[in-house]
VOGU-3710 file (C-alpha; in Angstrom, 3 decimals, decimal comma):
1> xxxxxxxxxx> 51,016/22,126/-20,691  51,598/21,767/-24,530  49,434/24,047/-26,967  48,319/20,540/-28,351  47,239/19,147/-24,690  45,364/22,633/-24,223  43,791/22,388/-27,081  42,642/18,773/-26,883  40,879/19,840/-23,429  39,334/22,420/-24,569
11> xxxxxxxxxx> 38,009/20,622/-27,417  37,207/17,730/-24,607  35,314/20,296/-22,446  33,326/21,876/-25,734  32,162/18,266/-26,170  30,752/17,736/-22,238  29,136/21,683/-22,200  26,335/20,944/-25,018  25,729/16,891/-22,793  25,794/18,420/-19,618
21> xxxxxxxxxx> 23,147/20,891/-20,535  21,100/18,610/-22,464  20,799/16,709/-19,215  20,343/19,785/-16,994  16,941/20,751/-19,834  15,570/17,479/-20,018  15,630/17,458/-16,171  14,300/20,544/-15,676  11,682/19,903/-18,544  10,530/16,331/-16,532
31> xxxxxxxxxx> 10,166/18,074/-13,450  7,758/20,383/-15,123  5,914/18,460/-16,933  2,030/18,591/-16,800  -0,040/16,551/-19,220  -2,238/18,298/-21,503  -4,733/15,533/-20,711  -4,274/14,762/-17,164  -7,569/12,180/-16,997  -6,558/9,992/-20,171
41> xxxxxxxxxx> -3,110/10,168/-18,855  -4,283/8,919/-15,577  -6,222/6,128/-17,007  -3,399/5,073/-19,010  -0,849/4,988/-16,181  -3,026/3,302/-13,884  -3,660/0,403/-16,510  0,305/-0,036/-16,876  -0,002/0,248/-12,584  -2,765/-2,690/-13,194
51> xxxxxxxxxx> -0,820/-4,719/-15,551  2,283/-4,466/-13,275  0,585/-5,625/-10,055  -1,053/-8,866/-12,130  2,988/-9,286/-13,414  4,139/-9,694/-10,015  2,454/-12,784/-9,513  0,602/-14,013/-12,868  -0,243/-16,807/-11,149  -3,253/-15,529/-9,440
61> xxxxxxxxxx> -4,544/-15,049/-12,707  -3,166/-17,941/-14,725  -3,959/-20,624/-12,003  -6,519/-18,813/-9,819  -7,428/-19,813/-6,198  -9,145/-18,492/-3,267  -7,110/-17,617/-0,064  -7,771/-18,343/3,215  -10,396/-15,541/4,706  -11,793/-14,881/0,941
71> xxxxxxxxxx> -13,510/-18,194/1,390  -13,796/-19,475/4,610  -15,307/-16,001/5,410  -16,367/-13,346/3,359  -17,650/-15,673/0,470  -18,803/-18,840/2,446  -21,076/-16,389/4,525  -21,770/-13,914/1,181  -23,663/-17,155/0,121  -25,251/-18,641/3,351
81> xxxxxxxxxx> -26,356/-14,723/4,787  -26,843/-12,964/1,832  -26,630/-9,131/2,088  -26,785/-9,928/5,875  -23,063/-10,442/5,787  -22,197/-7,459/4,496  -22,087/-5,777/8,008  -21,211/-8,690/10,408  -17,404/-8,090/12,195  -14,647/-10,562/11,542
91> xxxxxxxxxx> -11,768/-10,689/13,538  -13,323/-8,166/15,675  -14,581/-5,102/13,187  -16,046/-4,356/10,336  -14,344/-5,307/6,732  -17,178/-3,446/4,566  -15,052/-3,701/0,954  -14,130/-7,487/0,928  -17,643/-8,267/2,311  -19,484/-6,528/-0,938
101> xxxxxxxxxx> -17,051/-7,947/-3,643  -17,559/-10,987/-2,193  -21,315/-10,224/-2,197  -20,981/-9,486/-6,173  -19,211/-12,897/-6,620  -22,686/-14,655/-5,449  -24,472/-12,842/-8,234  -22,139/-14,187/-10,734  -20,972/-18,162/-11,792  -18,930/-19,067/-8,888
111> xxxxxxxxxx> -16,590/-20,481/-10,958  -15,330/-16,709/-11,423  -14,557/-15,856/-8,084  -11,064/-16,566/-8,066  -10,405/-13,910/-10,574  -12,922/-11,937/-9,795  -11,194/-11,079/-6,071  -8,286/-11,245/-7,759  -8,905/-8,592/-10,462  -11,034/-6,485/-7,762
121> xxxxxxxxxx> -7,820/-6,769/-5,002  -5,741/-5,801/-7,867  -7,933/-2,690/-8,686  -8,218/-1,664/-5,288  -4,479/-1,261/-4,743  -4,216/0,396/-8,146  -6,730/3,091/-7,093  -5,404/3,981/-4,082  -2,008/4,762/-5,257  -3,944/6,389/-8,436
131> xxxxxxxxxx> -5,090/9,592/-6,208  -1,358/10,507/-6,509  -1,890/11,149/-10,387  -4,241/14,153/-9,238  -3,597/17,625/-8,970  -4,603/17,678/-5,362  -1,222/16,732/-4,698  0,432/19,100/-6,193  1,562/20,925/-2,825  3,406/17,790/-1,467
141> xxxxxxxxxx> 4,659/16,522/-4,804  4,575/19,562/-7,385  6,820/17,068/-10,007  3,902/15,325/-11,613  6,928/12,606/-12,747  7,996/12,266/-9,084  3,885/11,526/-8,678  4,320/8,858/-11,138  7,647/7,499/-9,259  6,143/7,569/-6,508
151> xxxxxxxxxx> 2,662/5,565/-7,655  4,836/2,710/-9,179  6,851/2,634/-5,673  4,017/1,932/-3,821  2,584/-0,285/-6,221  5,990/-2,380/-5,741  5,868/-2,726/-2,049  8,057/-5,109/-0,750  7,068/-8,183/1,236  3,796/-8,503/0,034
161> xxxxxxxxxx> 3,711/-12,611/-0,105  0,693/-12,824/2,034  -0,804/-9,244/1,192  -0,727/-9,550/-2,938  -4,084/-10,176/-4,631  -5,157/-11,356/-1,821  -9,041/-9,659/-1,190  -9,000/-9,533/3,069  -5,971/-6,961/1,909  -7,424/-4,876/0,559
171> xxxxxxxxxx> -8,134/-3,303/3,967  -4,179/-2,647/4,021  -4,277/-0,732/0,321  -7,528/1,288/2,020  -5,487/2,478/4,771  -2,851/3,978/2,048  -5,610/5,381/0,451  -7,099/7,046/3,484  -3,336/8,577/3,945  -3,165/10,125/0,453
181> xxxxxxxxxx> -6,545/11,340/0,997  -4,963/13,162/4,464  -2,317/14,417/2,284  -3,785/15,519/-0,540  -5,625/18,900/-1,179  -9,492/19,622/-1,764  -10,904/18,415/-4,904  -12,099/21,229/-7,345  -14,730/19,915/-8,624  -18,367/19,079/-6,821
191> xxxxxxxxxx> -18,295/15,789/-8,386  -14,544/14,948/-6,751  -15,604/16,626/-3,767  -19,338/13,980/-3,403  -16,919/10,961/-4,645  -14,643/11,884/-1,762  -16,993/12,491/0,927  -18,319/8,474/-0,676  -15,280/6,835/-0,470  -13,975/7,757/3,192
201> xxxxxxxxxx> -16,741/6,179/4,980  -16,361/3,099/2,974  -12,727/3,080/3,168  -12,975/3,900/7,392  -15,046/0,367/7,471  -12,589/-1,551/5,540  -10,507/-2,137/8,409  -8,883/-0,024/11,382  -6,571/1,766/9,613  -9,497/4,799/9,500
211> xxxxxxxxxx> -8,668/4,605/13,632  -4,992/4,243/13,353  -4,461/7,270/11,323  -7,525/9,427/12,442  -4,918/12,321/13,905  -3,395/12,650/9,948  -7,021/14,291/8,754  -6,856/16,503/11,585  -3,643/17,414/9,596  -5,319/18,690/6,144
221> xxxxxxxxxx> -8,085/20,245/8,636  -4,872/22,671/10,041  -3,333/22,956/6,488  -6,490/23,507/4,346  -8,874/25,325/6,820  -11,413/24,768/4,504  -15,476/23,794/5,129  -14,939/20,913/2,777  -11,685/19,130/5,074  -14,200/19,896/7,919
231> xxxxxxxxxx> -17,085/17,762/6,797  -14,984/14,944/5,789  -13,005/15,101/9,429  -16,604/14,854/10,462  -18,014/11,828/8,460  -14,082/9,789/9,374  -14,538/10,312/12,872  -18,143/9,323/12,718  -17,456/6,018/10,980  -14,413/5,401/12,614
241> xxxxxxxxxx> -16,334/6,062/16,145  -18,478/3,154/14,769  -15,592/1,088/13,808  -14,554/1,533/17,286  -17,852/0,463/18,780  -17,832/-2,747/16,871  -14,264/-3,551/18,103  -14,303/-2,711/21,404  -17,862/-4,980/22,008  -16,101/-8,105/19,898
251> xxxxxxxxxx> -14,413/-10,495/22,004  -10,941/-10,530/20,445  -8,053/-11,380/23,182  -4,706/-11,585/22,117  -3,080/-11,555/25,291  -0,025/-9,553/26,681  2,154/-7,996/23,994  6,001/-8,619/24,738  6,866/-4,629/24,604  10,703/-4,368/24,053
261> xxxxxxxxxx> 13,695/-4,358/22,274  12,253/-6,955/19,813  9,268/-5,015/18,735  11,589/-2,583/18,068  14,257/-4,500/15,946  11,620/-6,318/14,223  10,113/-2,544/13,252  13,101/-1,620/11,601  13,767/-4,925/10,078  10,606/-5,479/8,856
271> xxxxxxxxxx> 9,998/-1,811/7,574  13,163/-0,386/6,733  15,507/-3,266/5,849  12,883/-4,905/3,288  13,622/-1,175/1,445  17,051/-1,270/1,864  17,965/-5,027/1,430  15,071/-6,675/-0,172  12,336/-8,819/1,408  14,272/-11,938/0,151
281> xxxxxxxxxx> 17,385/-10,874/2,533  15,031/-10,577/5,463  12,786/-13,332/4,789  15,342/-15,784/3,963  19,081/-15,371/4,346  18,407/-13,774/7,879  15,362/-15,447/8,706  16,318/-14,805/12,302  17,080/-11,095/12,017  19,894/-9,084/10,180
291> xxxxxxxxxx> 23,363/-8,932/11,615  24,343/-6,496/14,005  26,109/-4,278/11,679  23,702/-4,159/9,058  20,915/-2,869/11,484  22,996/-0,176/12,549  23,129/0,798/9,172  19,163/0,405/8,746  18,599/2,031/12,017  20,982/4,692/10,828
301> xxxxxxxxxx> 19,061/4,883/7,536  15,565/5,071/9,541  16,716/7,831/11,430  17,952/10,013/8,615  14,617/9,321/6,717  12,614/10,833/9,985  15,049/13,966/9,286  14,754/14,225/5,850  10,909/14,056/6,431  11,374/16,647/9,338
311> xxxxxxxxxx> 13,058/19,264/7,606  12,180/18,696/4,066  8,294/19,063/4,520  5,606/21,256/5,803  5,085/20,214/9,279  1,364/19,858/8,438  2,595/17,052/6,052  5,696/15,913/7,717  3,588/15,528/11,354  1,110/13,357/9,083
321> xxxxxxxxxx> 3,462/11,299/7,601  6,023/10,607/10,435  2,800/9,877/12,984  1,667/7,115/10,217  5,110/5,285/9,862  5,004/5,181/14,056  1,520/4,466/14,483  0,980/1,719/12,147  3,555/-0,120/13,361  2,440/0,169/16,904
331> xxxxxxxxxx> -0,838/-0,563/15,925  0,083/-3,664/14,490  2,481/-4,940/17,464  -0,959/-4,559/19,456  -3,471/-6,212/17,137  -0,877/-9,183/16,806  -0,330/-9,839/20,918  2,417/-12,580/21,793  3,445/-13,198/17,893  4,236/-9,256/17,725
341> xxxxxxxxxx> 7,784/-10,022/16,839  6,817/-11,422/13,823  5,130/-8,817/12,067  3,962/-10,218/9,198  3,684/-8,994/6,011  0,425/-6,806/6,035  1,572/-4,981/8,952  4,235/-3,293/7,058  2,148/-1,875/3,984  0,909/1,442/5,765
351> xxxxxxxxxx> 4,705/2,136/7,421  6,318/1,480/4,444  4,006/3,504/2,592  4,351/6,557/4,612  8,103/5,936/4,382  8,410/5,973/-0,024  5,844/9,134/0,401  8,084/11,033/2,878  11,168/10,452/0,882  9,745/11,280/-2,294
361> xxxxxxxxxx> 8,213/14,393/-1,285  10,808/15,595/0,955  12,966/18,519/0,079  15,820/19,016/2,580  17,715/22,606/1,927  20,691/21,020/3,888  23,243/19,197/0,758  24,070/16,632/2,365  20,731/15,640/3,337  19,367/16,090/-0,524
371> xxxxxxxxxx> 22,587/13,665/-1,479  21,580/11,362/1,335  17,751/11,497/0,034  18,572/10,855/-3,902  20,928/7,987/-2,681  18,601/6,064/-0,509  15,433/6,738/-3,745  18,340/5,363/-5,865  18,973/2,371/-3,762  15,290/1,727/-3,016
381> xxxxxxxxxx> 14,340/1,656/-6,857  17,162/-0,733/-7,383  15,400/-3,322/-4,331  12,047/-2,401/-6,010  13,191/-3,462/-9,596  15,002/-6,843/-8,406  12,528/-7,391/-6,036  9,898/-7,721/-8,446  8,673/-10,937/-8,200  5,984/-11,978/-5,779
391> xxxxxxxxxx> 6,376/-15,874/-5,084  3,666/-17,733/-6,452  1,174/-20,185/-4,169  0,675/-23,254/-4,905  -1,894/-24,345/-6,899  -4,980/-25,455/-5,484  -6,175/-27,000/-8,835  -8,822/-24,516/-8,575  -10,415/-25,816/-12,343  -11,493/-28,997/-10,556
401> xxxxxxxxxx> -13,820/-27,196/-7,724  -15,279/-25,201/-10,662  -16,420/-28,511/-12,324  -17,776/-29,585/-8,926  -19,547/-26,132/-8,665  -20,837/-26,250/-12,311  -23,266/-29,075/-10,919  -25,781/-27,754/-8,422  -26,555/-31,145/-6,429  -22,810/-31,483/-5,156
411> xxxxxxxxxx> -21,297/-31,295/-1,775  -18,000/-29,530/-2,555  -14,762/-29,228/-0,689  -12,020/-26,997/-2,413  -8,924/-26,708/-1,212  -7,194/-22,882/-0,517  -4,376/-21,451/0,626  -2,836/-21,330/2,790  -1,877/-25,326/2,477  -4,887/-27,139/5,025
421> xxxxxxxxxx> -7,393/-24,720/4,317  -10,766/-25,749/2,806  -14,056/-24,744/1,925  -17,020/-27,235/2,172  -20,037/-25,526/-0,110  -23,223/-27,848/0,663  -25,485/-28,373/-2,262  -28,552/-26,177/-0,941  -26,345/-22,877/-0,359  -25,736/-22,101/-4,635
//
């Protein structure tokens, strides 16, 4: 080597040095990062979480409609049974959250609705991811930035066609926020402690998610031991004991679920390669499942999440999380019966929730496993950011029912979606 050559390299590496450990401080300095106002800064990241969610399909908002069980159900019996509704099972249990936004739409112009369920759905799935921003979760996520992450992953869920604004799913968004709630530590405060010990009764009812994942509270019981974890393990159970009463005395048949290798592609497919390859590749290009090599690599993928998870986490947390990605995904392969294979699109919110959670959270102390982690967050944020776009539905030329509605002595029929729905509002029942 010349002196020249030597000293150009020198010169080269003097240059990368100061770059290099730029990066390395701002990194360290994100990962650290608290904010000096954590509420405000809360409130402001869960209206940019709000705004996002309305982005992914403006439609809802711009050219509003009602969907299938948000009229034909929980609204068209909100206005014949009044605040008799509120409690009656659909579908075989109780849906307690739907039933009293729909309730509030009755006390305002109907005309609203649409938006109203829309703007309500929206906030529900904005709040549950919110209880990331707090503190509490500081011993499964210290990185308040990986929180953040985190919160706008869930927030961009893939395959969410029939779940998006949609208000019957909002029982899928209370099941993640039942999980975070599992996860998270106790409040400090007596007011977060009484809001707490409020909201997990009401989120329990909203669905059987509060019965799919009652083993994960048992979890914070073990990990927090304290008299707080023990009273709300107490009122969950309690409602969920309920919510088991109702179902169990409904008559709901679906007949004999096809257990087998199907269930368990379609699992994988549905959960795992919508991450990895984008709903759009598994809704559409292979509509009748992915090729054989690609689900090796999914199952492959799958399997190295459960170790990451496994080895990366307190088993407290780890237990919680890997028993929700399994469970909910049985659970839903028994609620749907002979059409298990399908698995449609709300089945996959609480898996695929408990998936972005355990990788986020994870830290692996083997190398190759923390490479393997950052690669598959990496690839995932690339689906989530392409993937953006929730399709629209078609328009139901909602403005026209309104006009009917505006005039009290009409018989209306407004279309929804699904295409072929309707809703038939006599003239007595506004």
């Amino acid at each position: 080597m010349t002196a020249d050559s030597g000293a150009a390299a020198e010169t080269q590496t003097a240059k990368v040095q100061p770059v290099a450990s730029w990066a390395s401080t701002q990194s360290a300095a994100l990962k650290q990062f608290q904010p000096t106002h954590p509420v405000a800064t809360g409130i402001l990241i869960g209206f940019v979480g709000l705004v996002l969610t309305l982005l992914r399909r403006p439609t809802a908002v711009t050219t509003p409609g009602l969907y299938a069980e948000d009229g034909v159900v929980f609204l068209l019996q909100s206005l014949s049974s009044g605040a008799g509704a509120i409690t009656d099972p659909y579908n075989g249990y109780i849906h307690l959250l739907p039933r009293l936004v729909a309730g509030l739409a009755t006390l305002l112009p109907l005309g609203w609705t649409p938006v109203l369920f829309t703007l309500c759905s929206a906030l529900v799935a904005v709040g549950s991811c919110s209880l990331l921003l707090s503190t509490r979760f500081a011993g499964l996520i210290p990185s308040y930035a990986q929180r953040v992450l985190l919160f706008g992953l869930l927030l961009l869920i893939p395959r969410l066609t029939e779940v998006h604004l949609a208000l019957n799913s909002t029982l899928w968004w209370c099941g993640v926020a039942l999980l975070l709630t599992s996860l998270a530590g106790d409040p400090t405060t007596r007011l977060g402690s009484s809001a707490e010990l409020l909201a997990v009764p009401l989120l329990v009812l909203s669905g059987l998610a509060g019965l799919v994942l009652a083993p994960v509270m048992a979890f914070r019981v073990l990990r927090t031991r304290s008299v707080h974890s023990k009273i709300l393990l107490g009122i969950w159970y309690g409602t969920a004991l309920v919510q088991l009463c109702v179902y169990l005395t409904q008559d709901r048949k679906n007949g004999s679920v096809p257990i087998g290798t199907p269930l368990i592609r379609a699992g994988f497919e549905k959960v795992f390669g919508s991450l990895l390859l984008g709903a759009g590749s598994v809704d559409n290009r292979w509509s009748q499942g992915v090729p054989a090599l690609i689900l090796i690599i999914v199952v492959l993928s799958a399997s190295a999440w459960a170790v990451i998870v496994f080895t990366g986490l307190r088993w407290e947390f780890s237990a919680a999380i890997l028993y929700t990605a399994a469970a909910s995904v049985a659970a839903g392969f028994l609620a749907l019966g002979p059409s298990a294979a399908a698995l449609p699109d709300r089945y996959t919110v609480l898996p695929i929730a408990a998936v972005l959670i355990g990788l986020v959270a994870a830290r692996p102390k083997p190398k190759a496993l923390s490479i393997l982690r950052v690669a598959l967050l990496i690839l995932i944020v690339v689906m989530r950011c392409t993937d953006f776009v929730v399709p629209a539905r078609p328009d139901t030329h909602w403005s026209r029912s309104a006009a009917c509605l505006a005039l009290p002595a009409n018989t209306c029929v407004i279309p929804l979606n699904p295409q072929g729905w309707t809703l038939t509002l006599p003239a007595g029942m506004r």
